[in-house]
C-alpha positions in Angstrom: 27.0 -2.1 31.8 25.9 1.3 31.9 28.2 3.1 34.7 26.5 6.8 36.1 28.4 9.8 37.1 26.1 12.2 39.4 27.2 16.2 38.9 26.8 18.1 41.8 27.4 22.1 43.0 28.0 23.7 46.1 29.0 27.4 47.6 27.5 29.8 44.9 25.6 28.8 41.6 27.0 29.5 37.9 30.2 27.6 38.2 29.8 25.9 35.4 28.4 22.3 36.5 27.2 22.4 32.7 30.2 23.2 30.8 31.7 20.4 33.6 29.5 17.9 32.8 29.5 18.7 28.6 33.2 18.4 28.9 33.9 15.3 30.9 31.2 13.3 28.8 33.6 14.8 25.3 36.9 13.8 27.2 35.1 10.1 28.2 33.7 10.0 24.1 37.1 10.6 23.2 38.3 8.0 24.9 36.1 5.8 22.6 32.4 5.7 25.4 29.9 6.1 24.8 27.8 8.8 26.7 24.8 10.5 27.0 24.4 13.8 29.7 20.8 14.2 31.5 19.9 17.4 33.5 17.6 17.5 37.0 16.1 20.6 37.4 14.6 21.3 40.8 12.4 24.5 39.7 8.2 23.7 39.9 7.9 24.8 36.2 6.7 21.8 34.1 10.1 22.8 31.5 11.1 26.5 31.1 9.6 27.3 28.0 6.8 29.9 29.5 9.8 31.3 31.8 11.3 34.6 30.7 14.4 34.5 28.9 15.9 37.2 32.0 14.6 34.2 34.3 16.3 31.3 32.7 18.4 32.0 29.6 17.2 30.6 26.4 15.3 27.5 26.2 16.7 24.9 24.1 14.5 22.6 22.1 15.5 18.8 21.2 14.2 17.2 17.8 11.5 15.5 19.6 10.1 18.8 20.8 10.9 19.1 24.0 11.5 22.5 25.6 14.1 22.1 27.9 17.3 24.1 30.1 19.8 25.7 28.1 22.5 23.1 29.6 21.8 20.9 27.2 22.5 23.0 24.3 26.2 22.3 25.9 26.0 18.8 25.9 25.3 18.6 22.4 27.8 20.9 21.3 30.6 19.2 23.3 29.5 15.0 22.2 27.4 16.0 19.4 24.5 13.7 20.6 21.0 14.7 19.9 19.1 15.1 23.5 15.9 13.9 23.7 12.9 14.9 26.0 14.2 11.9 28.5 17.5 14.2 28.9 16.1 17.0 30.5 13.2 16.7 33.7 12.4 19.2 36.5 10.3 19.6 39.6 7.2 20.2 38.3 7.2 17.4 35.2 7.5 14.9 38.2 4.7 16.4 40.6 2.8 16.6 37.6 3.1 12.8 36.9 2.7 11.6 40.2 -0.4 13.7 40.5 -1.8 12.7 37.5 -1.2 9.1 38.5 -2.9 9.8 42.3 -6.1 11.3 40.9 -6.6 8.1 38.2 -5.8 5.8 41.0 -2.7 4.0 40.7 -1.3 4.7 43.8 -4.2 2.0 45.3 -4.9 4.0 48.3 -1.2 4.6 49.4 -0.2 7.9 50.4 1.9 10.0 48.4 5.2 11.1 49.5 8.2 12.3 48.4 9.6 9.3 49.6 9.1 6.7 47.6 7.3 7.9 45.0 9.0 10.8 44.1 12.5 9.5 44.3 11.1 6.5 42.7 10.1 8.7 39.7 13.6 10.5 39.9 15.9 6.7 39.9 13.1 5.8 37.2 13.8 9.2 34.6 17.6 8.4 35.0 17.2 5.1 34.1 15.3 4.7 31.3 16.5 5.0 27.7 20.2 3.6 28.7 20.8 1.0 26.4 24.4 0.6 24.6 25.8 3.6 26.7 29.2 3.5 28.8 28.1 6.4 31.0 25.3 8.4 32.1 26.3 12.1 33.3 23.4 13.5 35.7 23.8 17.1 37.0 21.5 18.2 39.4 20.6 21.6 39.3 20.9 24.4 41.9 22.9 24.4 44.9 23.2 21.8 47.2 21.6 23.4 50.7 18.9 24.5 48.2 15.2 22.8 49.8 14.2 22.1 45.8 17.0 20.0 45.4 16.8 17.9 48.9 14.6 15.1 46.4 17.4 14.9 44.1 19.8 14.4 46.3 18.1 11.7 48.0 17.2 9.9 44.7 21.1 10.1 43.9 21.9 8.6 47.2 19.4 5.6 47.0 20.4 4.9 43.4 24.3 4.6 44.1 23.3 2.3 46.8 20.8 0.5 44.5 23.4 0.0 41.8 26.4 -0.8 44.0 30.0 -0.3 44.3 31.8 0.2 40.9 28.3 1.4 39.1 28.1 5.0 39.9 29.9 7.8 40.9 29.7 11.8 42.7 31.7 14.4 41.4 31.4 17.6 43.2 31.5 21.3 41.6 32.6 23.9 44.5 34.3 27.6 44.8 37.5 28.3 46.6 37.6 31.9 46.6 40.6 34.2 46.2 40.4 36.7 49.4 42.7 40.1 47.9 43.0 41.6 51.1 44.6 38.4 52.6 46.4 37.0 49.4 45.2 33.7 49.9 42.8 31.3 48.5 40.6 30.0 51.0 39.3 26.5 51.0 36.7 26.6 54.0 33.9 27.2 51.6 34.7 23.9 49.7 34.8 21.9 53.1 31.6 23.5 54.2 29.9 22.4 50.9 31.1 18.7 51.3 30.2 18.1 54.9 26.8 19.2 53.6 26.3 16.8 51.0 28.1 14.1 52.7 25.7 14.4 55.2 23.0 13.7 52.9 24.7 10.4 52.4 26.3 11.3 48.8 29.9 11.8 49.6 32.0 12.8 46.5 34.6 10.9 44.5 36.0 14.1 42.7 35.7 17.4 43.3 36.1 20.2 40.7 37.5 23.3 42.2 36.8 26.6 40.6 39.6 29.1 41.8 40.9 32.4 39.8 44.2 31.9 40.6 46.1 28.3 40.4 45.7 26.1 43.3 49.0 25.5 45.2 49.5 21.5 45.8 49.4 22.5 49.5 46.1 23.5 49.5 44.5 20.4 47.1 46.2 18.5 49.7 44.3 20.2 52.4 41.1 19.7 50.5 41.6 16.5 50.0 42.6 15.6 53.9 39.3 17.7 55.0 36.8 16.1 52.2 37.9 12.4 52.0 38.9 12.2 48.4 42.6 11.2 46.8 44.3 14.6 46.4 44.6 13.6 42.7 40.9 13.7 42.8 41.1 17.4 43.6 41.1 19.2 40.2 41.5 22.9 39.9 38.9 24.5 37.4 40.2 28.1 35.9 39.0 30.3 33.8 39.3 29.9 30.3 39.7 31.6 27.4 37.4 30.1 25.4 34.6 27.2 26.8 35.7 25.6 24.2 39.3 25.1 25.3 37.8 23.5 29.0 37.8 20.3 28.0 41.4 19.8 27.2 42.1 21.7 30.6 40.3 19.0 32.6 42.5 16.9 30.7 45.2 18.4 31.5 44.4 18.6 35.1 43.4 14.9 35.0 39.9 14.9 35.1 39.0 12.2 33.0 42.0 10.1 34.4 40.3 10.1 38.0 36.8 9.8 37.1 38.1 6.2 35.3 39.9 5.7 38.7 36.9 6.3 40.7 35.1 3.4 38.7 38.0 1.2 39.2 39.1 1.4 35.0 42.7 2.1 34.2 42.5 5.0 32.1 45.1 3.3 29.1 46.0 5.5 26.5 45.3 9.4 25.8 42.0 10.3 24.5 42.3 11.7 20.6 41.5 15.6 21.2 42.3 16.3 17.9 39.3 18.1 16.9 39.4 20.1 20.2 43.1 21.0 19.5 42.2 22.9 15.7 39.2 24.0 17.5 40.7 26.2 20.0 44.1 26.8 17.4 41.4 28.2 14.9 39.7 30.5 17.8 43.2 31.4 19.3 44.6 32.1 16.0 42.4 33.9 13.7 43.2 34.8 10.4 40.6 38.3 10.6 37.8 39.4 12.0 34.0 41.0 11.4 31.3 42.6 13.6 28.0 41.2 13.8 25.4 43.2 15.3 22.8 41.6 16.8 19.2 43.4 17.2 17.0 42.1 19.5 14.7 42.0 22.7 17.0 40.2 25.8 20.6 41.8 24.7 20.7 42.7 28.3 21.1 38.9 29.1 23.7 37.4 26.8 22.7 33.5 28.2 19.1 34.8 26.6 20.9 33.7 23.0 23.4 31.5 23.9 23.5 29.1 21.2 22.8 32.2 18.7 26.3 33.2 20.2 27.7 29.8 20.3 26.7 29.4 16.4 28.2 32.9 15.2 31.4 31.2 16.8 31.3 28.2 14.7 30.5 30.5 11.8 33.9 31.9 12.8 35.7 28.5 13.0 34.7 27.2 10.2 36.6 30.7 8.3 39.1 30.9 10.8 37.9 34.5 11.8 37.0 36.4 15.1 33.4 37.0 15.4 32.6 39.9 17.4 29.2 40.7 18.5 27.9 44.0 19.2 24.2 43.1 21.0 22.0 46.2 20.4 18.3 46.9 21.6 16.0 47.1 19.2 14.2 49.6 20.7 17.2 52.2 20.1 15.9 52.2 16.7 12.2 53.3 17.4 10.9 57.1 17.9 12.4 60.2 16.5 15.5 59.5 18.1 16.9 56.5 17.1 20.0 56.6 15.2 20.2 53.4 13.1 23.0 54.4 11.2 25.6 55.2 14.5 24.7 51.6 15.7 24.8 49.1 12.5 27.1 50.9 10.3 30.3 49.2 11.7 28.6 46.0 11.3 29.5 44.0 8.9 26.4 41.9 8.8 22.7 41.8 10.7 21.3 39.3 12.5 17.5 39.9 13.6 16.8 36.5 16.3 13.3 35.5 17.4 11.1 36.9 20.5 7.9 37.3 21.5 5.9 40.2 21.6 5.5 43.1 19.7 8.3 45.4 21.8 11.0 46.2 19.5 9.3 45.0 16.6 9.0 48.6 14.6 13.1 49.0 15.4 13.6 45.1 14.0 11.9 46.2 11.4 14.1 48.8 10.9 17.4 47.0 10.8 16.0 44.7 8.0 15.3 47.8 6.0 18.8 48.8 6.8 20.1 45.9 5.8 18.0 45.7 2.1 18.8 49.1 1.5 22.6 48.7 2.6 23.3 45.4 0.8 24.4 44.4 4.0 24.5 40.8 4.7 21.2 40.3 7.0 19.7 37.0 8.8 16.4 36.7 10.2 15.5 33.8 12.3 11.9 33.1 13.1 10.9 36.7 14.3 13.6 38.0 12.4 12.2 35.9 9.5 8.8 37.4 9.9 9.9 41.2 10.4 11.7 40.7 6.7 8.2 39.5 5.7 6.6 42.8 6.9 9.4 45.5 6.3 9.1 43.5 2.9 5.2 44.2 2.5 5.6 47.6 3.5 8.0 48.6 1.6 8.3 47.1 -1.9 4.9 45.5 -1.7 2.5 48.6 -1.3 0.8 46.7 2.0 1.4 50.5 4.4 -0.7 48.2 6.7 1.4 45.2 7.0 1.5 43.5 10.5 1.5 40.6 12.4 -1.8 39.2 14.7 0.9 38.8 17.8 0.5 42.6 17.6 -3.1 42.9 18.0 -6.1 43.0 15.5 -4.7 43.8 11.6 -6.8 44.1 8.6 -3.0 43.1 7.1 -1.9 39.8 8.7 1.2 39.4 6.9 2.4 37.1 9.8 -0.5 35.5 11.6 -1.4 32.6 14.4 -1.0 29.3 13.4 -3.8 27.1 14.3 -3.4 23.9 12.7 -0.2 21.6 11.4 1.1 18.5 10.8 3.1 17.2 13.6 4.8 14.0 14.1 1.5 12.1 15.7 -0.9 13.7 12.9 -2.5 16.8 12.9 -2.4 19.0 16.2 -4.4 21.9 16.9 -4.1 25.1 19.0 -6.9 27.2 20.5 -6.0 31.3 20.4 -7.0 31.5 24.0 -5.4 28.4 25.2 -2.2 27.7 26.8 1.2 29.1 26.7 3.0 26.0 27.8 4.0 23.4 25.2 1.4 24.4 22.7 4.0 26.0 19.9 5.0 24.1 16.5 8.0 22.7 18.4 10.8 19.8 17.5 12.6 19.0 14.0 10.2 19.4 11.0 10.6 18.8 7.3 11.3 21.4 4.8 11.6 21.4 0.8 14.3 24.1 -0.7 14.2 25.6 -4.2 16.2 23.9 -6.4 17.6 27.0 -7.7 18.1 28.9 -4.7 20.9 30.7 -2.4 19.5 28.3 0.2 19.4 25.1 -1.6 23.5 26.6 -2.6 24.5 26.4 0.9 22.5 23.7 1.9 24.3 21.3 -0.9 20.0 20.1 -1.6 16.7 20.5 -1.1 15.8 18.1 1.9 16.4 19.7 5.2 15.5 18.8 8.7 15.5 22.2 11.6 14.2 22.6 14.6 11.1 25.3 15.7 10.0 26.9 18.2 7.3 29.6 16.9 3.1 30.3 17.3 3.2 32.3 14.2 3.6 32.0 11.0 3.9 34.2 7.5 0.8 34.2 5.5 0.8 32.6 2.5 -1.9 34.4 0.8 0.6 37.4 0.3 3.3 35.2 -0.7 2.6 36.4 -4.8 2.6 40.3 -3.4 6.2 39.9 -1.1 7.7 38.1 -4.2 7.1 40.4 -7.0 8.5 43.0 -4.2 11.5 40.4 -4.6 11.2 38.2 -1.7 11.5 34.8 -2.4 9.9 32.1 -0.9 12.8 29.4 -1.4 12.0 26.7 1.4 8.8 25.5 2.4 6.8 22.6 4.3 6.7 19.4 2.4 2.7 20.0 1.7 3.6 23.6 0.8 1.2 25.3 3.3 4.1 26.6 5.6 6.8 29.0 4.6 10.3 28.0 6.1 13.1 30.2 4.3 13.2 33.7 2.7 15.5 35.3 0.4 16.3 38.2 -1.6 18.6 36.4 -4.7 19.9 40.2 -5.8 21.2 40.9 -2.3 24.7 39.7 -1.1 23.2 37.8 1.2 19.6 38.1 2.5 18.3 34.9 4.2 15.3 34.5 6.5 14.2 31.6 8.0 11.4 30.1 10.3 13.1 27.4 12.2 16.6 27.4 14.8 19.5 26.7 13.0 21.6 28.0 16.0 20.3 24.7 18.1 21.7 22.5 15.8 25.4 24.0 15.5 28.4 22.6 16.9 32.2 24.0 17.0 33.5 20.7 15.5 30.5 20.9 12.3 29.2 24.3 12.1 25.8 24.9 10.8 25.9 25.8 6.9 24.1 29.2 7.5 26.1 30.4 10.0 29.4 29.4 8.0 28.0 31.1 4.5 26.5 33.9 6.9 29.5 34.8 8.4 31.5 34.3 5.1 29.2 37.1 3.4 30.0 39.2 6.5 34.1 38.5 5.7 33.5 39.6 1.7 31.7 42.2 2.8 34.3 43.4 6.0 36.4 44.2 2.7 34.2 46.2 1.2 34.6 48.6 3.9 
């Protein structure tokens, strides 16, 4: 009997419903449940991936190709199951459908409202692709008060009816503030935000209180009086020193314990947190430390590369060092002005992440040539990958020319538009002038590595699956000219067309690659990359 647990947030947004949600489902899998996390987005976009990165944060794609909200980047790093494109649904997907379905005719002359047809298509996308799971986390997104959300909300409410008592549960994220000038927290805020959604006919079971300083028992036990719920059920939320040190403070708090409660199961014997416990020993305790610096286009939004953060951490975990990231502009590096050196020579390695666009490009291109010319440790990921490939062609391969089509017209398209690939339904097409939205080489794809490569090394073979999220592509027709230039082309589609990994075999460590390796990282099994990566950037911290 799959049993659902409906995530809610109230006050203010960015408390955290997703690191919330990502940790109760690892606390619940720990218990031996099995659980899979689903996200409700109430934004009109049909999935984020044409919203800017400053908008939204990164967008995090699934192996099925599905561009979806960074939240779920969390809930695979926390259980370590693979979302899917069910796992993640907004607004716009469901107007889209039921629109879709009104103009071909299925509605039979009914008219279309938001109830029952759009709730129904809300129950229906929680619902489906359930089977063998112990819970179902939904978090809705937004605020509750928000107008987007009011569908949602309504959904929820018909579905915990629908299911019944002992099927489904509200838990309730909300802010009691700390007032300084009156030393006090104040809980008003929290009662506020429960009447509201109470009075939408979803009254919480739990309620996950986000404070700065502890919560006395005298004020829980107000909350709870005010809001209806067990004072047990009231559990304090802090700030934590690392995210991944949350979930064993919900433990600790008893979060797990009353969610069980609310369902009517004795929670029985601890979870087995061990993982979580080296985890955060390994982060608390660090044996050294490096600098990464990270060159790219949305360094004024750190949420723009969240799992590109999230991964250097792993990289850090797995050799029990600090990673600290210094985030530069790449534009610092273009015009007469920019001082490469002052910026990247306390880094102990170079990371070059993907983008769009051709702002910042020349000053990307700049850090790989510092890099090469520095044997300092450098990674390039899908722009980064294709900057290597031009600094590359510029530089040792005689091509002065050497550009990319994203740019504008080239007579040297060292990085060009990919029309045409193999997907997993057969061959799929793109038109240059068509549309943004879900027309990219997107999802988990094949790749073939060298045998006798730095890749195929760290790898441990030469059968790899990574995820992508790109339009363009490195050309292979100067593959011969970048390689006598000493770029090798060490990974590559399983037909060969399509370049996937770069390398330089006489640097330290010199690795560019097409795909996302940072989407597929977890604290608990670090990506190899990151791990050797961030190992090249410890050998070389003692160079220095």
């Amino acid at each position: 009997m799959t049993r659902y647990i409906f995530i809610t947030g109230g006050v203010v947004s960015s408390l955290g419903k997703g690191l919330m949600a990502a940790s109760l489902a690892a606390l619940l899998q720990a218990r031996g449940y099995n659980v899979r996390i689903r996200k409700f987005d109430p934004y009109l976009n049909v999935d984020p991936g044409t919203m800017s990165p400053y908008q939204h944060g990164e967008v995090y794609v699934t192996d099925d190709g599905a561009e979806t909200d960074l939240d779920l980047g969390h809930y695979e790093r926390f259980t370590g199951v693979a979302a899917h494109q069910s796992d993640n649904v907004t607004s716009g997907r469901i107007y889209q459908q039921i629109i879709a379905r009104e103009r071909r005719g299925d509605y039979l002359g009914a008219t279309v409202q938001v109830v029952p047809h759009v709730t129904d298509a809300i129950k229906a996308f929680a619902q489906a692709d359930v089977e063998g799971l112990d819970f179902v986390l939904c978090e809705i997104g937004g605020t509750v008060g928000d107008i987007e959300s009011l569908p949602f909300i309504e959904a929820i409410r018909q579905l915990k009816n629908e299911l019944g008592r002992g099927r489904s549960i509200s838990v309730h994220v909300t802010l009691v503030p700390y007032i300084a000038a009156a030393g006090e927290l104040k809980t008003k805020p929290t009662q506020h935000s429960v009447r509201e959604i109470a009075a939408l006919g979803v009254a919480p079971d739990v309620l996950v209180c986000r404070c700065e300083h502890p919560l006395p028992e005298s004020d829980r036990a107000k909350i709870a009086l005010f809001c209806n719920v067990p004072a047990s059920a009231v559990i304090p939320a802090l700030d934590a020193k690392s995210i991944y040190a949350v979930p064993l403070q919900y433990h600790a708090e008893g979060l797990d314990s009353e969610v069980l409660k609310a369902f009517g199961i004795e929670p029985g014997a601890a979870p087995e947190l061990s993982r979580w416990i080296e985890i955060v020993d390994r982060l608390t305790n660090p044996e050294g430390e490096v600098t990464v610096g990270v060159v790219g286009k949305y360094v004024g939004l750190q949420d723009a590369y969240k799992s590109l953060n999230e991964a250097l951490v792993h990289g850090g975990i797995a050799n029990k060092v600090k990673v600290n990231v210094r985030w530069i502009d790449a534009e610092l590096f273009e015009g007469p002005d920019g001082d490469i050196a002052a910026h990247l020579e306390p880094c102990h390695a170079i990371l070059v992440p993907g983008a769009f666009g051709e702002r910042g490009a020349e000053g990307k291109i700049a850090s790989v040539r510092f890099a090469r010319e520095r044997n300092v440790p450098y990674f390039g990921i899908c722009f980064g990958m294709q900057m290597a490939c031009i600094e590359g062609a510029r530089e040792l391969a005689g091509i002065a020319d050497a550009s990319s089509t994203e740019f504008g017209p080239t007579d040297e398209p060292v990085v060009g538009l990919i029309t045409e690939w193999m997907g997993r339904a057969g061959l799929e097409k793109r038109e240059e002038q068509g549309d943004l939205g879900g027309t990219m080489r997107l999802g988990s794809y094949d790749a073939t590595l060298a045998g006798n490569s730095v890749v195929a090394s760290i790898y441990g073979g030469t059968a790899i699956q990574e995820r992508h999220r790109h339009r363009y592509e490195v050309n292979t027709h100067y593959r011969d000219a970048l390689e006598e230039g000493g770029l090798v082309f060490s990974g590559m589609s399983p037909d060969g067309t399509l370049p996937e990994i770069v390398e330089r075999p006489d640097h330290p460590w010199f690795v560019g690659v097409q795909f996302h390796p940072e989407l597929k990282s977890k604290p608990f099994d670090p990506h190899p990359l990151f791990a050797s990566f961030i190992a090249a950037a410890v050998k070389q911290s003692r160079l220095v």
